[in-house]
C-alpha positions, 0 to 999 in steps of 0.5 A: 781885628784884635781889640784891646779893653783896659780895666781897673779894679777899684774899691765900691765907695757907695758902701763906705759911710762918710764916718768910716772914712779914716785918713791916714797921716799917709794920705790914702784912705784905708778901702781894703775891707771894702767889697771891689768891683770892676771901675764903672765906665770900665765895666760899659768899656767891656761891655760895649766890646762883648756887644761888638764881638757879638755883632761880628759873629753874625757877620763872620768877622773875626774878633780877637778880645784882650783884657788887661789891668794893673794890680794884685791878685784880687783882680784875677777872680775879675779876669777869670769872669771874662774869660768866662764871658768869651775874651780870648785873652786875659793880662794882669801886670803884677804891681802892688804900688800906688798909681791912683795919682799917676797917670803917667806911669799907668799909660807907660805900662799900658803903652809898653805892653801893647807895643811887646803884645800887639798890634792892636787895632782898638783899645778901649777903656773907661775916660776915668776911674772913682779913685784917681778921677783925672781923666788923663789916662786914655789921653796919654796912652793915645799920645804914647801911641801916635793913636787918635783918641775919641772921648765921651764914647757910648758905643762902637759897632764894627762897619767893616774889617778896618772901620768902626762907627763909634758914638760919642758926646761933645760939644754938638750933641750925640755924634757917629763917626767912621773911625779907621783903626787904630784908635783909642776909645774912652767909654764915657756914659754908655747906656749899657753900662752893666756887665752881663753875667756868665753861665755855669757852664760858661764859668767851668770852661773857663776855671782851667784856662790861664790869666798871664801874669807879667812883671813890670821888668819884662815890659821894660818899666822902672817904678822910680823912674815913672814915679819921678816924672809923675806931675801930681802930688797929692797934699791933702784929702777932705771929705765933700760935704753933701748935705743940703741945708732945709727949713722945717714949716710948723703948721696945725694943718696942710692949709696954714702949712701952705700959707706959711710957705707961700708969705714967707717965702714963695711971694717975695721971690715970686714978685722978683721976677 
């Protein structure tokens, strides 16, 4: 079976204070001083697939895993690490524009390598990333594809040579279902959410072999032509903010404190209901 996991590298924005937030006149938020990390539900994406390989080799299946995502450079020390961590291959399509905003073009490019790179039996990804957030890629690329696609994953475990019993939530609750390849799978709230760590060793063996590197002509891909059938604009960007509003109760003491609580406002709201 040849698994496909898509990634995306993306800035840590829990490490932006909301007075470092500087938006341009261009609209995007100037993130590149901030240390990148590998999209959460991405990184459940990858490890949920490592945990399959690992299944499938006490079994003696044979699992080919693929990695791929779009960007620059800095994604490549990324890349690296899961060839450390046992991916056969790993693919980075060169692409220095802006997609976070279009979805479309990202399921193009994604569609057109699996088509020139394939067949793949499984692609699996996170169902959205911190920046763009819109939830639509995985959508897309399974309607590109003619694939299924099973959102809400928080596992997946091969069953059989062509069946794979995926876990997801939905509208009944936690659910497992057999799935016939191919499919695509959104990783949703996994409880593994974490990526495991490569050995020394592991990392040595790993620093010669090679990460491809493909250009967006080779995969047949216009940027113009993918932005201009984008459907999303982007107009404006506001800071959320998330402070709650408090009420500070003066009191000489935890007993007149208590009493002030309750009069003035647990009672009334208390004997409303």
């Amino acid at each position: 079976m040849r698994i496909l996991v898509l990634f995306k590298i993306v800035p840590d924005l829990d490490l932006l204070q909301d007075k470092e937030w500087t938006i341009k006149n261009t609209l995007p938020v100037e993130t590149a001083y901030v240390k990148k990390i590998i999209n959460v539900y991405d990184e459940s994406a990858l490890e949920l697939t490592l945990k399959m390989a690992d299944h499938s080799i006490n079994n003696k299946q044979q699992i080919e895993l693929s990695a791929f995502t779009i960007g620059e450079p800095h994604a490549d020390l990324f890349l690296k690490k899961l060839l450390a961590l046992g991916f056969n291959n790993t693919y980075r399509v060169q692409c220095s524009a802006d997609l976070r905003f279009n979805p479309y073009a990202i399921a193009y490019i994604i569609t057109a390598f699996a088509s020139q790179y394939g067949p793949y039996d499984l692609i699996a990804m996170g169902m959205q990333s911190s920046d763009g957030d819109n939830a639509k890629t995985a959508l897309l690329v399974a309607e590109m594809l003619t694939w299924p696609c099973i959102t809400g994953v928080t596992g997946f475990e091969l069953r059989d040579l062509d069946l794979v019993a995926v876990r997801n939530i939905n509208d009944q609750g936690l659910v497992e279902q057999l799935v016939h390849e191919p499919a695509v799978l959104a990783v949703g709230n996994a409880p593994c959410s974490l990526l495991r760590v490569p050995t020394l060793r592991d990392i040595k063996s790993a620093a010669d072999q090679e990460i491809a590197i493909i250009s967006l002509q080779s995969l047949g891909c216009d940027l113009k032509k993918l932005n201009r059938q984008n459907d999303t604009e982007l107009e404006s960007l506001n800071t959320v903010n998330n402070t709650r509003a408090g009420l500070v109760i003066e009191g000489t003491s935890a007993e007149e404190k208590a009493r002030l609580l309750y009069e003035k406002h647990l009672k009334g709201w208390l004997s409303s209901r």
